[in-house]
MMTF fields as JSON, N, C-alpha, C and O atoms, coordinates in Angstrom:
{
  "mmtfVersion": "1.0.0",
  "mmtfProducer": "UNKNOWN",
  "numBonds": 483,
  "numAtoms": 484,
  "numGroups": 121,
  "numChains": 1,
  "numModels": 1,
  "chainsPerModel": [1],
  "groupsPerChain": [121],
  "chainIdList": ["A"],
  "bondAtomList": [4, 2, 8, 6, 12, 10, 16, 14, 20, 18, 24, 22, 28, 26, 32, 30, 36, 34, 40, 38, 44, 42, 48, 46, 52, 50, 56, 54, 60, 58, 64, 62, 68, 66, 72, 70, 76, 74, 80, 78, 84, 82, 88, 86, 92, 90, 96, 94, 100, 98, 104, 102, 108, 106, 112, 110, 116, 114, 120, 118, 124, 122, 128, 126, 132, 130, 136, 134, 140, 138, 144, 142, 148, 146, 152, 150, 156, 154, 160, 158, 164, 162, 168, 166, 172, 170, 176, 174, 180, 178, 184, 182, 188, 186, 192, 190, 196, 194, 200, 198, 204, 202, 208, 206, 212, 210, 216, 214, 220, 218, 224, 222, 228, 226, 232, 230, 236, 234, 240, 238, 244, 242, 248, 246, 252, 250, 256, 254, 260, 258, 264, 262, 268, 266, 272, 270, 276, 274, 280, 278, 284, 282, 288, 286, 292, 290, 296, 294, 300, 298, 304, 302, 308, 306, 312, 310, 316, 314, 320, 318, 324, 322, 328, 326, 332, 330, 336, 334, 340, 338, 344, 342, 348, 346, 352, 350, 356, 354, 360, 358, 364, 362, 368, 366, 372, 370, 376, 374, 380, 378, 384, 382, 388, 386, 392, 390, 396, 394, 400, 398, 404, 402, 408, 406, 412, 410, 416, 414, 420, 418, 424, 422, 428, 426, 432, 430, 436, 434, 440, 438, 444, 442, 448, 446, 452, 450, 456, 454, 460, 458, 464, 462, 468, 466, 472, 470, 476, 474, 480, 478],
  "bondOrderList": [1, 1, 1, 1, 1, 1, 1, 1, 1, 1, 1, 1, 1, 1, 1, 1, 1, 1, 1, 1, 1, 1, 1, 1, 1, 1, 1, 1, 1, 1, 1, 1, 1, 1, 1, 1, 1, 1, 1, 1, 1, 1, 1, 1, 1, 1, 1, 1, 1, 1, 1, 1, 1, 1, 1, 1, 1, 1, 1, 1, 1, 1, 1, 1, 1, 1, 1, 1, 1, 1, 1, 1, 1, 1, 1, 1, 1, 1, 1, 1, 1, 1, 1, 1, 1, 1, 1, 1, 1, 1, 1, 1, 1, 1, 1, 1, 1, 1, 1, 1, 1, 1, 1, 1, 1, 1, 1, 1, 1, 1, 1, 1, 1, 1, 1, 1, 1, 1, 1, 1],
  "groupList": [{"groupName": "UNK", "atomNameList": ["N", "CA", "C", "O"], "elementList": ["N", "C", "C", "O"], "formalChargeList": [0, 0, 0, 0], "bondAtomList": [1, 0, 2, 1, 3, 2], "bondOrderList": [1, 1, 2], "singleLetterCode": "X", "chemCompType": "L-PEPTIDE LINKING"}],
  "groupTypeList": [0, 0, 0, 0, 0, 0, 0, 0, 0, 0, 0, 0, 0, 0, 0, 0, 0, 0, 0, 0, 0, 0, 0, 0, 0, 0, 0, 0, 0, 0, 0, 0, 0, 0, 0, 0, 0, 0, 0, 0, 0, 0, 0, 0, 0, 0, 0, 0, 0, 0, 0, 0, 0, 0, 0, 0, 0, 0, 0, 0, 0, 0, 0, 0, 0, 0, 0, 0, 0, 0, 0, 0, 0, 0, 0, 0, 0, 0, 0, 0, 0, 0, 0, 0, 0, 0, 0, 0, 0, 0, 0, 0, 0, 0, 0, 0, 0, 0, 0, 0, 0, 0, 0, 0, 0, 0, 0, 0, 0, 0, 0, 0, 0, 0, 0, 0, 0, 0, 0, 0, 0],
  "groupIdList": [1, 2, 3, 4, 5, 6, 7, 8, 9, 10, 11, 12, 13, 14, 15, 16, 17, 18, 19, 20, 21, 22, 23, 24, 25, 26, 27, 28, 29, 30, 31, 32, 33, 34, 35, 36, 37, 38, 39, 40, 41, 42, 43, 44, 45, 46, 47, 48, 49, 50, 51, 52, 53, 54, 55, 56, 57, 58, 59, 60, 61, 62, 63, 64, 65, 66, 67, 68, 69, 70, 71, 72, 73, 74, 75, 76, 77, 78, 79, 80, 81, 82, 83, 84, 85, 86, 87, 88, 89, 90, 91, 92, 93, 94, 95, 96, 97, 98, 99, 100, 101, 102, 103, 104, 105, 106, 107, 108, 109, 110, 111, 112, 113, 114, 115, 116, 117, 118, 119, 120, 121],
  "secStructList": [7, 7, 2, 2, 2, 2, 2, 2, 2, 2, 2, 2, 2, 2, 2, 2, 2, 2, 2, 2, 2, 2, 2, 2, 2, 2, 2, 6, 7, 7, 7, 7, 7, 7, 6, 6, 2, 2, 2, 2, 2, 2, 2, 2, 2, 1, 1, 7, 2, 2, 2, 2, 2, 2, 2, 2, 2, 2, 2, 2, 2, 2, 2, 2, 2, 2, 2, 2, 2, 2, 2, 1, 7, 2, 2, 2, 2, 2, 2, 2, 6, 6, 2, 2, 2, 2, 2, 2, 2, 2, 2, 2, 2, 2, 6, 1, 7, 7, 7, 7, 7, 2, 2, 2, 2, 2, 2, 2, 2, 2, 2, 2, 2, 2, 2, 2, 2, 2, 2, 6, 7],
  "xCoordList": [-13.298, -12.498, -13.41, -14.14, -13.452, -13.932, -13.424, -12.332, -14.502, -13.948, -13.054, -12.642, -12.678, -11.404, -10.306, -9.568, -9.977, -8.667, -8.222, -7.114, -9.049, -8.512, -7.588, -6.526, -9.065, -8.936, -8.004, -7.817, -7.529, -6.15, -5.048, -4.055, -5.043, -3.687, -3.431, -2.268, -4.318, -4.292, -3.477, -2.261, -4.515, -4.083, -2.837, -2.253, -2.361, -0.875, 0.557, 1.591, -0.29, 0.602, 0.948, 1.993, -0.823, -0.357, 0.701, 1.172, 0.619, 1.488, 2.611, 3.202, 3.422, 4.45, 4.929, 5.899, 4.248, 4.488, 4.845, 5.955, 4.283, 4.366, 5.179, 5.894, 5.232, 6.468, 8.137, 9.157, 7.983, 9.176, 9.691, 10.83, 8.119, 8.227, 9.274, 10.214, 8.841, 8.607, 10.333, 11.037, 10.752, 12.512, 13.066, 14.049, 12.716, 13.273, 13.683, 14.869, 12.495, 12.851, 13.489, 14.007, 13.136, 14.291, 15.904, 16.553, 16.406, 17.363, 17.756, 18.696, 16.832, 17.902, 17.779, 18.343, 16.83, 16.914, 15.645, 15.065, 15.226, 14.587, 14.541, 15.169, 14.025, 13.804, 13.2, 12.037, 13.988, 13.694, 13.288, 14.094, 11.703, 11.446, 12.132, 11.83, 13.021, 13.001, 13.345, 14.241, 12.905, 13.192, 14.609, 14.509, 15.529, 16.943, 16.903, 17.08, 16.548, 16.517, 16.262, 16.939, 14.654, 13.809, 13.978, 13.486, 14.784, 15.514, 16.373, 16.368, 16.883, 17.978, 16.9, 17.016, 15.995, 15.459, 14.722, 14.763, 13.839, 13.394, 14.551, 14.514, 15.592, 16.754, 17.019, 17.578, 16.645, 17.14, 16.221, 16.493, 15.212, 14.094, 14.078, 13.902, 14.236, 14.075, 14.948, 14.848, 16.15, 17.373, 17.107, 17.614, 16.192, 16.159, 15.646, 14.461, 16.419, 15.418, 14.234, 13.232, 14.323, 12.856, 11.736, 10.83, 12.063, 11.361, 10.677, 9.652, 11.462, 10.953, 10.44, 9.388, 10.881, 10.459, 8.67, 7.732, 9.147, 7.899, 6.813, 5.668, 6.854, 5.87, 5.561, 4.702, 6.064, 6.093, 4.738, 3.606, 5.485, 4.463, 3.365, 2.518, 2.957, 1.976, 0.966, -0.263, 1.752, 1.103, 0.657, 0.076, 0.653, 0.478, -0.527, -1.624, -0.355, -2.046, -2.954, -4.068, -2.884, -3.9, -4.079, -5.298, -3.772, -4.246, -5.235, -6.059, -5.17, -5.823, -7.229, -8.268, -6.951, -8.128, -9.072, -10.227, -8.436, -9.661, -10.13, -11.341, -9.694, -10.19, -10.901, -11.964, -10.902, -12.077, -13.309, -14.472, -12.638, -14.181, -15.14, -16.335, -14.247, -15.071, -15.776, -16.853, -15.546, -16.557, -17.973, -19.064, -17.574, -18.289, -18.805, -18.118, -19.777, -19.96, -18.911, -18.126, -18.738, -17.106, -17.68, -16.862, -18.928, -19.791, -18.816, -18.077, -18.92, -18.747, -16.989, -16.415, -16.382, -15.08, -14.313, -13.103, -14.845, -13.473, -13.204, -12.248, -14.36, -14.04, -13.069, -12.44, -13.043, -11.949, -10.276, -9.481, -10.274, -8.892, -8.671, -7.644, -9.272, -9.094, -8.149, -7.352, -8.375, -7.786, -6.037, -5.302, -5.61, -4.323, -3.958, -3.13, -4.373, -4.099, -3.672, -2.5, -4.672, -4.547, -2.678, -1.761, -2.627, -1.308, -0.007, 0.907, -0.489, 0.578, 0.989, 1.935, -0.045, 0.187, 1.218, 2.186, 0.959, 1.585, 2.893, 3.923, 2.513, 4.292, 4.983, 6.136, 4.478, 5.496, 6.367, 7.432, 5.504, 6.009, 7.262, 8.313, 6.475, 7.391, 8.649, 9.597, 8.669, 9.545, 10.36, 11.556, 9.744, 10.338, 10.606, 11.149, 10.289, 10.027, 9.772, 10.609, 8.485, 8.094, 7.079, 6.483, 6.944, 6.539, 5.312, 5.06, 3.741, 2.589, 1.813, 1.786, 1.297, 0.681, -0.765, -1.124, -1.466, -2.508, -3.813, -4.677, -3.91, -4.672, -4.543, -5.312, -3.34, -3.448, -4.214, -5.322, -3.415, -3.995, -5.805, -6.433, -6.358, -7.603, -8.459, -9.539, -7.669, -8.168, -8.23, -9.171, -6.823, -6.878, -7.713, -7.577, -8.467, -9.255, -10.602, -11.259, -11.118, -12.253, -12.276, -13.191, -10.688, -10.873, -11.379, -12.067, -11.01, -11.44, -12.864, -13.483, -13.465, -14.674, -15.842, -16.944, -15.332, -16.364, -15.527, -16.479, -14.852, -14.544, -15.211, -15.637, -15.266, -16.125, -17.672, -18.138, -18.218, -19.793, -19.847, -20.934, -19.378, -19.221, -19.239, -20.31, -18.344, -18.075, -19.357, -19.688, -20.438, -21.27, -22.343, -23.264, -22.261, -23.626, -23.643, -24.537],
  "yCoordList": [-29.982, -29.153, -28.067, -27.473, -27.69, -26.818, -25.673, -25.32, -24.782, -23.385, -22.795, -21.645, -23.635, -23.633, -23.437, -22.495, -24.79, -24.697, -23.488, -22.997, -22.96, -22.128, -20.571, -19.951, -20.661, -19.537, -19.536, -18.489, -20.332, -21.186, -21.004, -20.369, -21.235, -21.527, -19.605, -19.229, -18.665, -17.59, -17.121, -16.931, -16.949, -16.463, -16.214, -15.14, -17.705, -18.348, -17.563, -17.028, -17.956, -16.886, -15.701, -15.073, -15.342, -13.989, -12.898, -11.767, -14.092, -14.092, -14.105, -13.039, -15.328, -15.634, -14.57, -14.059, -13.918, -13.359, -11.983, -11.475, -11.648, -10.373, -10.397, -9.417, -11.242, -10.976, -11.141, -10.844, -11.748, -11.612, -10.344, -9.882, -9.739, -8.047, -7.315, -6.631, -7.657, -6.859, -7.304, -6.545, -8.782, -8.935, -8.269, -7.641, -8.135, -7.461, -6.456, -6.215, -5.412, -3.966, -3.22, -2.108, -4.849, -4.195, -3.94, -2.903, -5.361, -5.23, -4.281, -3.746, -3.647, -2.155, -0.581, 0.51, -1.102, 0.171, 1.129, 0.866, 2.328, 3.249, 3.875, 4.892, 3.911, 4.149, 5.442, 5.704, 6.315, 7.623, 7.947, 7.829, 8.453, 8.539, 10.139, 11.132, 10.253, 11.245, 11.813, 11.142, 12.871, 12.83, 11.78, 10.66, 12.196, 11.227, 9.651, 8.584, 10.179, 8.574, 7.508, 6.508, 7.56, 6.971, 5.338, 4.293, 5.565, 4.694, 3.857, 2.629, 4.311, 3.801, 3.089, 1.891, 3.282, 2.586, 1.308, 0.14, 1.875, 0.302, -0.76, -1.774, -0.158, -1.364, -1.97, -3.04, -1.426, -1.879, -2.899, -3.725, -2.577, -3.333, -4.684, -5.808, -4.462, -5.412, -6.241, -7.039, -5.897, -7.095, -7.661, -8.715, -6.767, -7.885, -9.267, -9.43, -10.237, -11.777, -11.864, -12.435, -11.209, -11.42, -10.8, -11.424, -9.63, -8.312, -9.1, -9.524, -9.701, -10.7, -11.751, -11.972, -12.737, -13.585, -13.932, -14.692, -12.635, -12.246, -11.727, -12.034, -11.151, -10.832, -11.665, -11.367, -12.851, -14.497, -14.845, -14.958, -15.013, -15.969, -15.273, -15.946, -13.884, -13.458, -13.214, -13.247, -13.025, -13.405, -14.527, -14.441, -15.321, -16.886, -16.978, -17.116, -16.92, -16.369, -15.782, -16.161, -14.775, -13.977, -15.071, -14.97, -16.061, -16.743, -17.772, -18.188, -18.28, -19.148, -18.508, -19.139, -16.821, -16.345, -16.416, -16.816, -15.918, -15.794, -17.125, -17.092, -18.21, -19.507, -19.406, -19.922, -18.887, -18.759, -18.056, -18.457, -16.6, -15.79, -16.46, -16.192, -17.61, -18.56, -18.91, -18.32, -19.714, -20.7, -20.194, -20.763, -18.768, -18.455, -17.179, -16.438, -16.521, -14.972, -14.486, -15.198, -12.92, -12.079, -11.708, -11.269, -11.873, -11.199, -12.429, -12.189, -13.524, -15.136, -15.119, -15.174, -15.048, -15.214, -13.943, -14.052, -12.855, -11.35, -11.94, -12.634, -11.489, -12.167, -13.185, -13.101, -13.99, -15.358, -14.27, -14.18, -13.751, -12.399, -12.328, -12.976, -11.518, -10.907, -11.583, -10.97, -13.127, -13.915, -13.931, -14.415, -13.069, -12.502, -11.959, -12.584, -11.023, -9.703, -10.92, -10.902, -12.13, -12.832, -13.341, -13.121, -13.908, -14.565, -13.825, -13.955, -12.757, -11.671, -10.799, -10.228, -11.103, -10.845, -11.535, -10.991, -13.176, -14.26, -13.789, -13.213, -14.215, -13.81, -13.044, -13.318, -11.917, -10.869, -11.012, -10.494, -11.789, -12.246, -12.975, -12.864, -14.164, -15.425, -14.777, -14.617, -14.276, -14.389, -13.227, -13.323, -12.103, -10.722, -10.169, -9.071, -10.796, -10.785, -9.307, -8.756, -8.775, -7.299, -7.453, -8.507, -6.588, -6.424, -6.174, -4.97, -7.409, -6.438, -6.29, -7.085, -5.104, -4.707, -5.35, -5.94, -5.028, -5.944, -5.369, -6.204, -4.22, -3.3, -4.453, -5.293, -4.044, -5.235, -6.416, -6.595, -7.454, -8.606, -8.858, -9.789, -7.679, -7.371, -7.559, -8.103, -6.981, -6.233, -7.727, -7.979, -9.085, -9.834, -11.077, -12.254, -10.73, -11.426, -11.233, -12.232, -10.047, -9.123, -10.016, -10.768, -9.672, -10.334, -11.979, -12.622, -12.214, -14.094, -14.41, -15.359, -13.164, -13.789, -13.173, -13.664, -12.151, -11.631, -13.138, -13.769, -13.456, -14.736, -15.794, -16.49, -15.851, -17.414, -17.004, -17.692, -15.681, -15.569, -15.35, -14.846, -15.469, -15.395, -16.877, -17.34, -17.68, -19.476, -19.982, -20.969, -19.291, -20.248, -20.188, -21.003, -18.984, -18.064, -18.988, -18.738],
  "zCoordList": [-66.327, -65.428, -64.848, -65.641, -63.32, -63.068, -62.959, -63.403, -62.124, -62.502, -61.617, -61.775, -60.542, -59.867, -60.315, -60.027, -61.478, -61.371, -62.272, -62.057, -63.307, -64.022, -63.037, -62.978, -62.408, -60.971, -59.922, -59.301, -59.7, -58.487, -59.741, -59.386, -60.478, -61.48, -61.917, -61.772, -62.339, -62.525, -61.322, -61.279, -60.21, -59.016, -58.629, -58.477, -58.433, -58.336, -59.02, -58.62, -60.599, -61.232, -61.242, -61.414, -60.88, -60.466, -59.409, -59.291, -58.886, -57.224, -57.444, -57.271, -57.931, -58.57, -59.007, -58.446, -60.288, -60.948, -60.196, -60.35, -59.727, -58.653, -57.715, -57.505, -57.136, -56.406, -56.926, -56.304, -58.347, -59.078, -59.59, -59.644, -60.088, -60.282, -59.452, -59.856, -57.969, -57.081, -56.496, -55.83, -56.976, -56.791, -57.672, -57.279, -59.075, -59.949, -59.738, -59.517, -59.771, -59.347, -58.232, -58.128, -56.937, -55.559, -56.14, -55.996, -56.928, -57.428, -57.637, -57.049, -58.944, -59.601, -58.425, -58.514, -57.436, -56.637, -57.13, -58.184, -56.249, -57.144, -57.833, -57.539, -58.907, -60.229, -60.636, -60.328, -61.358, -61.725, -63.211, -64.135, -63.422, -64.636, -65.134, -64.472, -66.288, -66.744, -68.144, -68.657, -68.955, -70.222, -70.433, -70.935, -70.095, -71.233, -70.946, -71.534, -69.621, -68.511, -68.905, -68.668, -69.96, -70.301, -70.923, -70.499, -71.975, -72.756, -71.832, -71.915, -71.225, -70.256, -69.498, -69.751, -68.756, -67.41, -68.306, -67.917, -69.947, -70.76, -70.405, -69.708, -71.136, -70.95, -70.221, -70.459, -68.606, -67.677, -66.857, -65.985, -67.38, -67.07, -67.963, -67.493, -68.985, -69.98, -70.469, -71.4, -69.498, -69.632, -68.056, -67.67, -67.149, -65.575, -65.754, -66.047, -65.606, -65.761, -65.032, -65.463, -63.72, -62.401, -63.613, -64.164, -63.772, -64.545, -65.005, -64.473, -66.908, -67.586, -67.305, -67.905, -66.396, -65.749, -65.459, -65.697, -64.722, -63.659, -64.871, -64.539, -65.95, -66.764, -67.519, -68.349, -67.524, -68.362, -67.815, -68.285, -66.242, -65.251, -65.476, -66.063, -65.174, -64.682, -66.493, -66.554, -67.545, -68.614, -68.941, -70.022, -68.616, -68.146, -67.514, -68.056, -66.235, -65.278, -65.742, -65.38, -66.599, -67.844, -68.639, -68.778, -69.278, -69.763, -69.372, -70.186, -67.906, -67.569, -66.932, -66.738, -66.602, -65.997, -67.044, -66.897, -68.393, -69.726, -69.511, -69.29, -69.488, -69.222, -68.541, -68.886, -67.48, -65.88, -66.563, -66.582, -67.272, -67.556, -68.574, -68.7, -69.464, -70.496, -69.543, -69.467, -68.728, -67.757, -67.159, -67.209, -66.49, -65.547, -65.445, -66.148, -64.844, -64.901, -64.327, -63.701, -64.506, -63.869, -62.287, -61.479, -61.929, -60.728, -60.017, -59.063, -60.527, -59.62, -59.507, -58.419, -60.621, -60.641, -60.299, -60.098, -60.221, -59.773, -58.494, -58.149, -57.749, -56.406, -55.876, -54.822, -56.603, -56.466, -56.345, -55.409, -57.408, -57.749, -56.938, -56.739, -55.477, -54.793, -53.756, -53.046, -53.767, -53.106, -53.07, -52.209, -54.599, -54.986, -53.738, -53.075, -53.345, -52.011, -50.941, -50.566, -50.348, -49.256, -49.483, -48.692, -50.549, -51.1, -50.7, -49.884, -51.953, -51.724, -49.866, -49.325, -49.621, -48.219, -47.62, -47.089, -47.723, -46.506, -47.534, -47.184, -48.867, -49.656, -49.231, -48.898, -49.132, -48.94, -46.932, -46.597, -46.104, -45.005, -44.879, -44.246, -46.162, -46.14, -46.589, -45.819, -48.253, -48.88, -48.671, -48.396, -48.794, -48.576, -47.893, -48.019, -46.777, -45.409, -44.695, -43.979, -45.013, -44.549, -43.521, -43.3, -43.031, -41.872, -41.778, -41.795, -41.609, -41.849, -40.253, -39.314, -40.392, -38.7, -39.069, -40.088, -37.876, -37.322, -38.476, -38.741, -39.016, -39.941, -41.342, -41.81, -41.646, -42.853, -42.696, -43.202, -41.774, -41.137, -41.038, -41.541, -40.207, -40.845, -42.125, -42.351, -42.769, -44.295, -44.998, -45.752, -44.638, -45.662, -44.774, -45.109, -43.768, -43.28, -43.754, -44.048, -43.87, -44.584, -46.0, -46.336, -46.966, -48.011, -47.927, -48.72, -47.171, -47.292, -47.061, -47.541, -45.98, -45.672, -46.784, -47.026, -47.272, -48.892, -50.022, -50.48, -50.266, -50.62, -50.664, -51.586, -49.403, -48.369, -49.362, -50.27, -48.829, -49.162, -50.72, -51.0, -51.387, -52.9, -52.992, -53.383, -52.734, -52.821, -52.62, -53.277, -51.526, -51.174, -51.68, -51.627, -52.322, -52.492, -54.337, -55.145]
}
């Protein structure tokens, strides 16, 4: 197995995983840390299925990255990570459907092509 798939399967999860976070917590609304609060907001977090869910998947993806850092140097494989941001980008289009301006768009173009020269190099 190469050092792809560990890296594609992390990623993924990570994505997954994050944007389940990120349904979870729209759900309960914004969230106020405060002394009494405290207890109350664990609970509330920790009975959300996305919440849990989403920290399944993305603990999951931690597993397959340690797989990646077995394989390979971290100089070779962070880089690959970064490819998270490109994902989470189109995700958050597709699924969440937010709004990104031409600056972002940029930025996750930047990310692909330090990507590209990492892949080849």
């Amino acid at each position: 197995m190469s050092i792809f798939f560990p890296v594609l399967m992390s990623t993924i999860m990570g994505v997954v995983g994050q944007l389940s976070l990120k349904i979870g917590m729209t759900k309960m609304g914004p969230v106020q840390m405060s002394g009494k609060g405290v207890p109350a907001l664990i609970w509330s977090i920790a009975t959300n299925i996305y919440v849990m869910g989403g920290l399944i998947v993305y603990g999951t993806g931690v597993f397959f990255w340690l797989i990646a850092l077995s394989r390979a140097p971290l100089s070779y494989t962070y880089p690959f990570a970064s490819l998270s941001y490109v994902l989470i980008t189109v995700a958050s289009i597709f699924v969440l459907r937010e709004k990104i301006n031409f600056l972002r768009l940029a930025g996750v173009f930047v990310i692909c092509s330090g990507v590209l020269l990492v892949a080849i190099s």
